[in-house]
MARFI-211490 format. One line per 4 residues: number of its first residue (from 1); for each residue x, y, z of N, C-alpha, C, O. Coordinates in nm, 4 decimals. Each point is the difference from the previous one (the first is absolute). Layout:
N
NUM> X,Y,Z,X,Y,Z,X,Y,Z,X,Y,Z  ...
END
This chain:
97
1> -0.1367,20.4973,12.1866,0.0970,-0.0516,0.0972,0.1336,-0.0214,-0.0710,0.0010,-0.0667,-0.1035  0.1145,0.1201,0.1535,0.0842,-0.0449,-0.0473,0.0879,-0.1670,-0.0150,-0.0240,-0.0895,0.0810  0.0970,0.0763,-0.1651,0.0280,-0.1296,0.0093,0.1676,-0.0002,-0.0356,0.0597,0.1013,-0.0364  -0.0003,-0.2264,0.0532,0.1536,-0.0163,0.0220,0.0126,-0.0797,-0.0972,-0.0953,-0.0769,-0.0128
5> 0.2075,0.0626,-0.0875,0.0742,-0.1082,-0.0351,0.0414,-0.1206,0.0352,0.1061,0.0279,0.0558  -0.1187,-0.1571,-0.0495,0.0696,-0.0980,0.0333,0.0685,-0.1193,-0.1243,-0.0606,-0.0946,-0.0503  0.1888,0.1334,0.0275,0.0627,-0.1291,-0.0883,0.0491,-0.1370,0.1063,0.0572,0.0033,0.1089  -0.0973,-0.1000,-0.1768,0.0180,-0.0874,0.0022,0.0812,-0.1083,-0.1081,-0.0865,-0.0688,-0.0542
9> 0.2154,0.0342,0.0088,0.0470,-0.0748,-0.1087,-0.0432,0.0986,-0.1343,0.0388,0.1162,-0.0119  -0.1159,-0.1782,-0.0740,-0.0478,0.0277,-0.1340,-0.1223,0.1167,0.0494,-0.0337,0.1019,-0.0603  -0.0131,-0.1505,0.1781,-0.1869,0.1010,-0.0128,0.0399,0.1113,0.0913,0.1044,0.0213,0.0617  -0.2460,0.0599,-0.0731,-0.0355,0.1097,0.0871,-0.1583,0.0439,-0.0004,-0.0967,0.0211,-0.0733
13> 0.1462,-0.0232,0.2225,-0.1844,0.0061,0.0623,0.0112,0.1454,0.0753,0.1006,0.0460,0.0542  -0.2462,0.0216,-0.0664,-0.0378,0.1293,0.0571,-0.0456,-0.0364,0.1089,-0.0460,-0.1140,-0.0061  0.0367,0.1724,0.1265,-0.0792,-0.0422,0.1290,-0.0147,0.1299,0.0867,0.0932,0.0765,0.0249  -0.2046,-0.0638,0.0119,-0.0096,0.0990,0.0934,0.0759,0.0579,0.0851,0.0400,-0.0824,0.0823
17> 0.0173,0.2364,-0.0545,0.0730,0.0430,0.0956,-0.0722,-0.0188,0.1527,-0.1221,0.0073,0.0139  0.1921,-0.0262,0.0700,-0.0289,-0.0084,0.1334,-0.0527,-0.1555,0.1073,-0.0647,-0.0241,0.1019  0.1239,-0.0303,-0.1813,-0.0066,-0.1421,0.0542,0.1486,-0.0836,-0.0059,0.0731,0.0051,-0.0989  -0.0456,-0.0724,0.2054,0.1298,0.0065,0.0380,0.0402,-0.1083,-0.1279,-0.0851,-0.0500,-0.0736
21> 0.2519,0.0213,0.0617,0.0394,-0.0731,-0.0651,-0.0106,-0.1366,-0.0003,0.0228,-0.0590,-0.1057  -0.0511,0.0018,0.1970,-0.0581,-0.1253,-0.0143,-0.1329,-0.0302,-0.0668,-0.0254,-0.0782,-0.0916  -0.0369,0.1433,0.1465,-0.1760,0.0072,-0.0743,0.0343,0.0416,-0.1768,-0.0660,-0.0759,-0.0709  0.1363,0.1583,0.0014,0.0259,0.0067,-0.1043,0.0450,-0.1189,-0.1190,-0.0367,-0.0298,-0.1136
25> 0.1721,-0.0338,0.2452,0.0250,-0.1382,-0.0581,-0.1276,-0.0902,-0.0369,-0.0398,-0.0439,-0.1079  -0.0132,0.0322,0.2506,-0.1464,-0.0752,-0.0116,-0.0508,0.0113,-0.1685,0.0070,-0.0730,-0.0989  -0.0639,0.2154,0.1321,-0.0987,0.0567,-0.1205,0.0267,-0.0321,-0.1790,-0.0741,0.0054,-0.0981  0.2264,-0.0419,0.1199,0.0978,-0.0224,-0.1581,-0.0215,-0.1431,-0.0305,0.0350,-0.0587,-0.1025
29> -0.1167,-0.0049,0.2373,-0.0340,-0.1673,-0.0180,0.1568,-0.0925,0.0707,0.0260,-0.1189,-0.0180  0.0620,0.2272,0.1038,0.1438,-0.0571,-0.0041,-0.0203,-0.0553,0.1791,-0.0898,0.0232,0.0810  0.2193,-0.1045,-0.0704,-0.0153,-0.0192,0.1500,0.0849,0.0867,0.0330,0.0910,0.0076,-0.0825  -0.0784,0.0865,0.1993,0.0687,0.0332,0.0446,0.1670,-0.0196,0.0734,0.0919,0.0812,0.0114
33> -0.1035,-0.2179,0.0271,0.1057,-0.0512,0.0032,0.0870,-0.0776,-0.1223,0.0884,-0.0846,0.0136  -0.1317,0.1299,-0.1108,0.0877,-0.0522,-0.1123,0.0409,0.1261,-0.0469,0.0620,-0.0072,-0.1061  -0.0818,0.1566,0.1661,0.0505,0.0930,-0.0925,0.0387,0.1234,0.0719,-0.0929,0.0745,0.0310  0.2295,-0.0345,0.0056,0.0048,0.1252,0.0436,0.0115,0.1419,-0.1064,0.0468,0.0214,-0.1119
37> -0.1103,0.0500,0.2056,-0.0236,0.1221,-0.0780,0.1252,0.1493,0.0293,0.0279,0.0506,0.1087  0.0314,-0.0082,-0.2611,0.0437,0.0911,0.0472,-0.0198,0.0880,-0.1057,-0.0019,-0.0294,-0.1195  -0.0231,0.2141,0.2043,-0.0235,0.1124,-0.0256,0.1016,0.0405,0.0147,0.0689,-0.0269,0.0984  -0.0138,0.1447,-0.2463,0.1363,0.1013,-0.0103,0.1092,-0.0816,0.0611,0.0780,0.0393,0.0868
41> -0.0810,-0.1387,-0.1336,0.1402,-0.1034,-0.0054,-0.0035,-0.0467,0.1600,0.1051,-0.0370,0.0524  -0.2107,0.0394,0.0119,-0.0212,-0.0154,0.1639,-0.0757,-0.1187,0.0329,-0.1086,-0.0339,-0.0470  0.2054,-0.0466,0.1656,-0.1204,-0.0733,0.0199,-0.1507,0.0308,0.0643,-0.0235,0.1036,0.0622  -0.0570,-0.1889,-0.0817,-0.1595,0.1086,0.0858,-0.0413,-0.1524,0.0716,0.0266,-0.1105,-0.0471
45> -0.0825,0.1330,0.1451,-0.0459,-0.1142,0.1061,-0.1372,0.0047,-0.0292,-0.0573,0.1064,-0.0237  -0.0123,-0.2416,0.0239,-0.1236,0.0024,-0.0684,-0.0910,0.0441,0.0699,-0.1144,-0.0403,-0.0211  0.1456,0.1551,0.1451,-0.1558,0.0465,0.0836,0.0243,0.1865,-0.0420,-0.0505,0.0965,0.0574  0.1319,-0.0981,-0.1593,0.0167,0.1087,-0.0402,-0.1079,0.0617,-0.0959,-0.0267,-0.0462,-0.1109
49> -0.0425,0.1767,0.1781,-0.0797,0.0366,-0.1047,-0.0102,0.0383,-0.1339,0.0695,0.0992,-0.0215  -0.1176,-0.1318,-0.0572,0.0750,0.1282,-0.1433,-0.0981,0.0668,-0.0566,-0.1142,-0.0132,-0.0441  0.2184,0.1076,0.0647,-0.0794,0.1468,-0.0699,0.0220,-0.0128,-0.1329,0.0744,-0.0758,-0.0623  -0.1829,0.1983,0.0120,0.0278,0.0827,-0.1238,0.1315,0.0430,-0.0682,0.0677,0.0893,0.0509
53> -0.0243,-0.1598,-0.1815,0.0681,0.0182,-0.0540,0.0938,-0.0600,0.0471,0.1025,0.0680,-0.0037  -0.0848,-0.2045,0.0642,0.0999,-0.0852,0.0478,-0.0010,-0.0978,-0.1647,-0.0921,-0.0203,-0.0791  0.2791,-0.0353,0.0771,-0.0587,-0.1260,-0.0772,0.0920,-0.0952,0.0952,0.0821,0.0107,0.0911  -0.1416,-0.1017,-0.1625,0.0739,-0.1638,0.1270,-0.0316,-0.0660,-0.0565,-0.1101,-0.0257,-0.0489
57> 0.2568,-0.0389,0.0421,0.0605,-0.0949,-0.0687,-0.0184,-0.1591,0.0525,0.0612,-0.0102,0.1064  -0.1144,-0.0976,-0.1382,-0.0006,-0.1037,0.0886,0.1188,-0.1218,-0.0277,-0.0368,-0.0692,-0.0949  0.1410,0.0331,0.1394,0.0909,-0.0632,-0.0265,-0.0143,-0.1541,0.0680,-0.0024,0.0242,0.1206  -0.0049,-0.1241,-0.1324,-0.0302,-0.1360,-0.0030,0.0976,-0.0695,0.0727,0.1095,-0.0382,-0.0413
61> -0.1774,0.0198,0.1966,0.0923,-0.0952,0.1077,0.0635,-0.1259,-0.0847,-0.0723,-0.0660,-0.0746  0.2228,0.0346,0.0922,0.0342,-0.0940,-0.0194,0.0753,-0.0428,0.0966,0.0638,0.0818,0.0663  -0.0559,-0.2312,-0.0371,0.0514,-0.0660,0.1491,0.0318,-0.0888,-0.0596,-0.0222,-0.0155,-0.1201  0.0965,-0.0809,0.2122,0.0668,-0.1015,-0.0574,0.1966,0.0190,0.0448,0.0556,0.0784,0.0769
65> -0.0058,-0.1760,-0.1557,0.1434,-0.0157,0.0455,0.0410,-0.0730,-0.0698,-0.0728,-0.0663,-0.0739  0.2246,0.0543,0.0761,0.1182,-0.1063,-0.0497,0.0214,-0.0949,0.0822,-0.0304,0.0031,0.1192  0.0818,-0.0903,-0.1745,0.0220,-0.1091,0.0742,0.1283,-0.0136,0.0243,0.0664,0.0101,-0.1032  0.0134,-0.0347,0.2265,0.1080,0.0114,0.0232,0.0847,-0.0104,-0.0419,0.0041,-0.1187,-0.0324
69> 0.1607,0.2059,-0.0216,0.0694,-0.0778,-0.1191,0.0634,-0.1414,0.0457,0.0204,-0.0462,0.1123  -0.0018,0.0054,-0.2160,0.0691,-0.1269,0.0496,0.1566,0.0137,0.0290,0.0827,0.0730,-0.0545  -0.0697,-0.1556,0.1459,0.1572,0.0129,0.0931,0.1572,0.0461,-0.0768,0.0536,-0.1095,-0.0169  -0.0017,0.1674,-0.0116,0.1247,-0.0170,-0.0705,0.0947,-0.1807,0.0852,-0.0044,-0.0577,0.1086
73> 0.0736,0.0380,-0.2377,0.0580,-0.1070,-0.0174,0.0896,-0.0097,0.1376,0.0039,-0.0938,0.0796  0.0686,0.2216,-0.0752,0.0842,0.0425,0.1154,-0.0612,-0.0094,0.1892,0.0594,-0.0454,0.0978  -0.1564,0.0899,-0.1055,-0.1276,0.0106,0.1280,-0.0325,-0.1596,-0.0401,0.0184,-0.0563,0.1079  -0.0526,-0.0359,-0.1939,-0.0603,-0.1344,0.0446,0.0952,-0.0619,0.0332,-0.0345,-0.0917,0.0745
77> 0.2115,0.0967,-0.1036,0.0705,-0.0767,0.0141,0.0534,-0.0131,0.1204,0.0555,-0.0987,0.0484  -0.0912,0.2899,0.0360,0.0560,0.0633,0.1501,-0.1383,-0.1141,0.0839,0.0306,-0.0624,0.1016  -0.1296,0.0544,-0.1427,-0.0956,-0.0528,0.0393,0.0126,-0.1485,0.0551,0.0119,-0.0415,0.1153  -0.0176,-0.0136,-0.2177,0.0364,-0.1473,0.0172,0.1298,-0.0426,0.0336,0.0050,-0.1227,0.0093
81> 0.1147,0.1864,0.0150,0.0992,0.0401,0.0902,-0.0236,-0.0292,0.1047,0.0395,-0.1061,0.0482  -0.1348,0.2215,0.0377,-0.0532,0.0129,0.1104,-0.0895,-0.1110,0.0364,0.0170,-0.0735,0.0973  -0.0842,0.0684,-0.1564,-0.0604,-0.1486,0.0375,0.0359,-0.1344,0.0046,-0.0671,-0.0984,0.0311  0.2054,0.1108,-0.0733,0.0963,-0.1475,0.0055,0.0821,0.0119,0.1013,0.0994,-0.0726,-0.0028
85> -0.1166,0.1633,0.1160,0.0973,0.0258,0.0975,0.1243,0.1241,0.0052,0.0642,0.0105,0.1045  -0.0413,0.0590,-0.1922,0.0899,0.0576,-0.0520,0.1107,-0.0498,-0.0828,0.1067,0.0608,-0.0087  -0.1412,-0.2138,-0.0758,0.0908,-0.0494,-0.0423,-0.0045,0.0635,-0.1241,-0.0977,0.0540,-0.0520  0.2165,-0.0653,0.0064,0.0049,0.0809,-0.1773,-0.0489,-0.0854,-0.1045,0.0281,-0.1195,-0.0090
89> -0.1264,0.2044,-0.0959,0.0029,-0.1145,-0.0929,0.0468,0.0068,-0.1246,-0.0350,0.1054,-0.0529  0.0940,-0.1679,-0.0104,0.1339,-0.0204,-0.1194,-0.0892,0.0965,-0.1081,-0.1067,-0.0301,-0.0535  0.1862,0.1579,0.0384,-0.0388,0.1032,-0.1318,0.0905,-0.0034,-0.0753,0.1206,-0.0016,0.0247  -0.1955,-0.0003,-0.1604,0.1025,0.0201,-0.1323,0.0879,0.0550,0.0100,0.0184,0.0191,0.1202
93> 0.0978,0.0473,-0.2093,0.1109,0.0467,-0.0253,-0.0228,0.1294,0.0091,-0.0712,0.0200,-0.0984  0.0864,0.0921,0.1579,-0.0201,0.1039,-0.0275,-0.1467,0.0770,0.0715,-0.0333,0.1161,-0.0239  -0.0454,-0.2162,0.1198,-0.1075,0.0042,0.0278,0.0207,0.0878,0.1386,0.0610,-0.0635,0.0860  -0.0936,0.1750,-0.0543,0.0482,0.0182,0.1928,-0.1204,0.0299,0.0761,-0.0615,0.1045,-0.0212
97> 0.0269,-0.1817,0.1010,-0.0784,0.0719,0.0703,-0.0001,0.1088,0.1348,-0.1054,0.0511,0.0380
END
């Protein structure tokens, strides 16, 4: 039976051709949702079968985010401006908002 390549980081596992890409992930001991797979620089959807002489690459979901930047000096001062009624509030020498 033929079999396919799969890298993962540092390793690589052989797995049978003809069982879709998810079941492969499975078979490498991986979850599937922690790893998309791509063939010839492509992404591949994990109900994708793979053939003979495929290799696939498994690249490692990362999620997550930044946390909002914090306000410029200029935007907190337009801010609290606005929230004092539109009254002005006394900026340094040289300061404009």
């Amino acid at each position: 039976m033929a079999t396919v390549k799969i890298k993962y980081r540092n390793k690589e596992y052989e797995v049978q051709a003809g069982m879709t890409v998810r079941d492969a992930i499975r078979k490498c001991g991986l979850e599937p949702e922690a790893v998309l797979a791509v063939s010839e620089g492509k992404l591949i959807t994990d109900d994708t079968i793979i053939k003979d002489g495929m290799q696939i690459k498994l690249v490692a979901v990362v999620s997550g985010g930044a946390s909002p930047p914090a306000p410029s000096p200029e935007r907190e001062v337009r801010r609290l401006g606005e929230e004092a009624g539109g009254l002005r509030i006394g900026l340094a020498p040289g300061v404009t908002v």
